[in-house]
C-alpha positions in Angstrom: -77.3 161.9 -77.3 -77.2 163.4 -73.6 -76.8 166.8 -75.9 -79.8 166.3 -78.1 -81.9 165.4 -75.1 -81.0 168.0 -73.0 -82.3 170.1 -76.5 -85.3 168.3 -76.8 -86.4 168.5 -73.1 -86.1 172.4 -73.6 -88.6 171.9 -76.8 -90.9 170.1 -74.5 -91.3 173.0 -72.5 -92.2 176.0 -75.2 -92.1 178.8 -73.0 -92.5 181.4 -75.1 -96.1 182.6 -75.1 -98.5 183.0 -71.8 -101.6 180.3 -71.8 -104.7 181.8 -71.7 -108.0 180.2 -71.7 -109.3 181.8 -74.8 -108.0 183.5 -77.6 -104.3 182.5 -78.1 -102.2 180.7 -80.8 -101.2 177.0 -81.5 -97.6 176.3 -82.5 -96.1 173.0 -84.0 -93.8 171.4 -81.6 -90.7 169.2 -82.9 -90.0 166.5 -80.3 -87.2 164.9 -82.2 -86.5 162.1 -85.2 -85.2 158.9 -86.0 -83.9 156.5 -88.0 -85.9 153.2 -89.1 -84.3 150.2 -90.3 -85.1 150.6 -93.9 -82.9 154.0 -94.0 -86.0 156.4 -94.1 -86.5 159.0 -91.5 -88.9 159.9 -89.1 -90.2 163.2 -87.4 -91.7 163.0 -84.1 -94.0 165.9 -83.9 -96.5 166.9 -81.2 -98.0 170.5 -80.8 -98.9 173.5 -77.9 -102.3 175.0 -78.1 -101.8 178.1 -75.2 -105.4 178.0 -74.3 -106.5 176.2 -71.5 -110.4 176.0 -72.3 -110.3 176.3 -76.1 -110.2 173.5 -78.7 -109.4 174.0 -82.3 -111.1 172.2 -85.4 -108.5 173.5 -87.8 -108.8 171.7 -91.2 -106.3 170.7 -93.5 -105.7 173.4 -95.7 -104.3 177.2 -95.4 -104.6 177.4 -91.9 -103.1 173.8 -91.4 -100.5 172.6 -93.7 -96.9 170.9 -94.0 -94.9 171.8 -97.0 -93.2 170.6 -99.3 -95.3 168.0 -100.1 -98.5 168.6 -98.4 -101.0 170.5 -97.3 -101.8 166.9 -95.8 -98.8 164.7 -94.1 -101.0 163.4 -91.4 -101.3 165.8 -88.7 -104.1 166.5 -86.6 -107.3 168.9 -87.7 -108.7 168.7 -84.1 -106.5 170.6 -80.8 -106.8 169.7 -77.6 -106.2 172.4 -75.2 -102.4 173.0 -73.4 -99.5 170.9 -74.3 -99.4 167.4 -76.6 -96.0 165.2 -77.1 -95.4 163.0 -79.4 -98.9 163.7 -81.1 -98.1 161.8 -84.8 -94.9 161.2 -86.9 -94.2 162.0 -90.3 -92.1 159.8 -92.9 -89.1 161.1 -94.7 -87.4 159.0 -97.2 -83.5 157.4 -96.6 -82.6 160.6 -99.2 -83.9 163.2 -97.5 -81.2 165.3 -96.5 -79.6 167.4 -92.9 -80.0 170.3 -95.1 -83.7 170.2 -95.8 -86.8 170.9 -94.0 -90.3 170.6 -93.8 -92.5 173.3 -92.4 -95.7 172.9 -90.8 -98.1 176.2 -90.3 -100.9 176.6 -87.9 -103.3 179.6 -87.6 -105.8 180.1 -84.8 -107.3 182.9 -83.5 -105.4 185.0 -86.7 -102.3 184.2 -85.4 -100.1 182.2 -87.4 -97.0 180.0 -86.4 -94.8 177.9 -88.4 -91.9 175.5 -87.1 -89.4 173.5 -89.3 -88.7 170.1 -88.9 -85.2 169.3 -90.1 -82.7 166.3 -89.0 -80.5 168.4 -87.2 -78.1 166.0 -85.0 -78.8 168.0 -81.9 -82.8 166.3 -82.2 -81.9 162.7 -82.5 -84.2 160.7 -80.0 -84.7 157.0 -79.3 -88.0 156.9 -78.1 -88.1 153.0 -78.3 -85.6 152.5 -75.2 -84.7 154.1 -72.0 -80.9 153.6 -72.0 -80.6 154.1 -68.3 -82.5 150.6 -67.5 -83.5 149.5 -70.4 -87.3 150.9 -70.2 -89.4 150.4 -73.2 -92.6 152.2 -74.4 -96.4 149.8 -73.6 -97.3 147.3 -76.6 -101.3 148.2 -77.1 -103.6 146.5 -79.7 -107.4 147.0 -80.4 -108.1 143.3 -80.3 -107.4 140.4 -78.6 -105.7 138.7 -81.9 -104.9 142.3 -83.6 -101.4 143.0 -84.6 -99.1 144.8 -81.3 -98.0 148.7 -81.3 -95.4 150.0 -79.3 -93.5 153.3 -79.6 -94.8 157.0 -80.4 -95.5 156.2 -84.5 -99.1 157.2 -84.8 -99.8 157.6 -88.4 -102.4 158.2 -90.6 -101.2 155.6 -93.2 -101.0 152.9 -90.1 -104.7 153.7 -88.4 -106.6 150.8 -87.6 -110.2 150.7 -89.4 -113.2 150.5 -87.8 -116.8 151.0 -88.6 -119.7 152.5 -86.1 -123.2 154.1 -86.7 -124.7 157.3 -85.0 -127.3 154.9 -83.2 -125.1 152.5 -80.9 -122.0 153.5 -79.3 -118.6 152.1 -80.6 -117.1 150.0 -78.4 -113.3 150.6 -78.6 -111.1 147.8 -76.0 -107.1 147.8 -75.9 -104.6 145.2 -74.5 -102.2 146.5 -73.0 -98.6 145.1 -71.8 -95.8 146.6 -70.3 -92.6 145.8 -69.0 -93.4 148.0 -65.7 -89.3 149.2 -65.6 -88.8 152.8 -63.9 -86.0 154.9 -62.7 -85.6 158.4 -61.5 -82.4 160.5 -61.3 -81.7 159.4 -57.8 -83.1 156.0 -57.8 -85.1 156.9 -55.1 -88.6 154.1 -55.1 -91.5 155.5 -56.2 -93.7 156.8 -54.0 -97.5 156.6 -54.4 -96.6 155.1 -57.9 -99.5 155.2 -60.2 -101.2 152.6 -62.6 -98.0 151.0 -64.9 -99.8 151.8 -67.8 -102.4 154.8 -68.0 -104.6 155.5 -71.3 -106.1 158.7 -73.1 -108.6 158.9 -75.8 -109.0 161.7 -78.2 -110.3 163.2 -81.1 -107.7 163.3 -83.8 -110.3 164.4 -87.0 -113.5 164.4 -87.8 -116.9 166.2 -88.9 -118.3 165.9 -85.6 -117.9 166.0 -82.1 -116.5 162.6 -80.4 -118.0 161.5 -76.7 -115.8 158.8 -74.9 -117.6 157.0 -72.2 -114.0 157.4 -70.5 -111.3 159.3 -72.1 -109.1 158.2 -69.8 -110.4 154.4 -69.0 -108.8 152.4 -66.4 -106.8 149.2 -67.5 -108.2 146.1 -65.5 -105.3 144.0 -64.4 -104.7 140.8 -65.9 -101.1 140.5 -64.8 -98.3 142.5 -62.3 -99.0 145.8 -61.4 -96.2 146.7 -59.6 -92.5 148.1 -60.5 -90.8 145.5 -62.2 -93.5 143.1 -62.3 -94.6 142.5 -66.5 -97.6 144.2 -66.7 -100.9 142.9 -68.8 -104.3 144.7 -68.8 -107.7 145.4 -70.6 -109.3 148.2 -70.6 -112.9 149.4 -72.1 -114.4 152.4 -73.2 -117.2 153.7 -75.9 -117.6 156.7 -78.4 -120.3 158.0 -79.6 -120.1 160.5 -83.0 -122.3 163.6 -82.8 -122.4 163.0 -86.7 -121.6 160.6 -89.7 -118.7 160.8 -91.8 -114.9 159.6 -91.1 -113.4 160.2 -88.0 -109.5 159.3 -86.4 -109.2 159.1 -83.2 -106.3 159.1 -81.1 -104.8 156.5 -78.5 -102.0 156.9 -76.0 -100.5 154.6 -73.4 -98.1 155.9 -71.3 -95.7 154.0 -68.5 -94.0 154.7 -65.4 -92.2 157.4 -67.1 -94.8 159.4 -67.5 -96.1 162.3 -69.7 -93.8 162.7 -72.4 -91.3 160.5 -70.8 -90.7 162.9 -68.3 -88.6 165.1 -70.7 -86.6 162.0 -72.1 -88.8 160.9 -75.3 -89.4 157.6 -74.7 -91.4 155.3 -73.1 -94.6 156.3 -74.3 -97.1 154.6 -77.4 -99.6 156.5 -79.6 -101.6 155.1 -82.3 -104.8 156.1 -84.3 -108.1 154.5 -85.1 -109.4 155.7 -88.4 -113.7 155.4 -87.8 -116.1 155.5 -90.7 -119.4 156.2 -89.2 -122.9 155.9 -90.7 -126.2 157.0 -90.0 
C-alpha cells in the first residue's frame, strides 16, 4: 500500500504539460480504485484541465467518452480550470479483470488525450481511512433527515434529485460532520489550522451556466471546531440556472487533510445533485 501511494501521489501531480491560461488540453487523471463489499470494483477518477482561465463544456460524445461500454459512464461534460481529485468514480463489476481496461478520451482545443483505467495493484487506494490515525473522510447530506455520504463516490446513478425554476434561486443546505482527526509527517500541531471541514460547489453538467451565491460557503458551527474535537456544521448557499433543462452539480467537503488528501487519497467526500430546472 505505501508503494501504490507513493504511485498515486506522483499521478496527483501530472507534470507533464505547461498550464496556460488559454488554449491547452485536458487529460483524465486516474487517482486509484477499490474494492466494495459486494466484490465489484471501483475507479476513482478525477481530471487536469492545463488552463488556468478556461473552462470546458465538453459533451458526452466524441470529444468525451469512456469505452467499452460508454460513451456515457458518468463523467463530467463541464471543466473547471487547473487540477480536480477525486472528481467521480466509475463501477466495474466483481469480474472485471487486472487485465482489462477502460479508456476515457478528452479533446479540447484539438488536442486529444486518453488515459486507461485498469486495476493495476500499484493503484490500490483506501480513501475511506487514514491508517496513520485513523482519519476518515466528512459525512455530508442535503437535508436535515436525508440519507449521510462520506467518501469520494460521486456518481451519477447516486445524485440526489432536486427540482428549481429559472425565477427563484435554489436553495442548496448541507450538514456536515466530521471527526476533526489530523496528522502530518512530523506530528508537528497545526499552525493557523483552517475550518475542519471546508466546501466547494460546482458545475458538474448542464445546458446552462450555474451561479452559486457562494461556491465555497462557510459551514456555521453547530459543534467542535477544533483538532480532535467531533465536528458538526450547516452551511447555506443558492444557484441560480442561466437556463432550463437538467443540470448536476457537484459537492465536495474536504477535512483537515486537505485538497486531495494531501497526496494520500483519503479523507475527502464528493457527491452530486442532479437538478431539473424549469421555466
Amino acid at each position: 500500500m505505501l508503494a501504490g501511494g507513493a504511485v498515486v501521489s506522483a499521478q496527483l501531480q501530472l507534470p507533464d504539460g505547461p498550464a496556460k491560461k488559454f488554449g491547452a488540453s485536458i487529460t483524465g487523471a486516474y487517482e486509484g480504485w477499490f474494492d466494495n463489499p459486494d466484490g465489484t470494483h471501483v475507479f476513482l477518477v478525477g481530471y487536469y484541465n492545463r488552463n488556468t482561465q478556461q473552462e470546458f463544456d465538453i459533451p458526452i460524445g466524441q470529444n468525451n467518452r469512456i469505452e467499452p461500454g460508454g460513451p456515457d459512464m458518468g463523467q463530467p461534460t463541464h471543466f473547471l480550470a487547473g487540477r480536480q481529485v477525486g472528481m467521480f468514480t466509475i463501477t466495474v463489476p466483481k469480474e472485471f479483470t487486472p487485465q482489462q481496461k477502460l479508456t476515457w478520451t478528452l479533446t479540447a482545443n484539438g488536442e486529444t488525450t486518453q488515459i486507461p483505467l485498469r486495476m493495476n495493484l500499484d493503484y490500490n487506494v483506501a480513501p475511506f481511512t487514514d491508517v496513520a490515525v485513523g482519519n476518515k473522510p466528512p459525512f455530508i447530506k442535503f437535508a436535515a433527515t436525508g440519507t449521510p455520504v462520506m467518501g469520494p463516490i460521486a456518481s451519477i446513478a447516486k445524485a440526489v434529485p432536486m427540482k428549481a425554476s429559472l425565477s427563484t434561486p435554489l436553495e442548496l443546505p448541507v450538514w456536515a460532520t466530521d471527526d476533526a482527526k489530523y496528522s502530518s509527517g512530523s506530528n508537528a500541531p497545526m499552525r493557523n489550522a483552517p475550518p475542519p471541514v471546508e466546501l466547494v460547489w460546482s458545475k458538474y453538467r448542464g445546458p446552462g451556466t450555474i451561479t452559486f451565491d457562494k461556491a465555497k460557503p462557510k459551514l456555521d458551527v453547530i459543534k467542535g471546531g477544533k483538532v480532535n474535537e467531533p465536528f458538526e456544521g450547516k452551511a447555506l448557499t443558492t444557484a441560480k440556472f442561466s437556463e432550463a433543462g437538467e443540470y448536476v452539480l457537484h459537492a465536495m467537503a474536504t477535512d483537515y487533510s486537505g485538497f486531495g488528501g494531501g497526496g494520500e487519497v483519503c479523507c475527502w467526500t464528493t457527491a452530486l445533485v442532479k437538478v431539473n430546472v424549469t421555466q
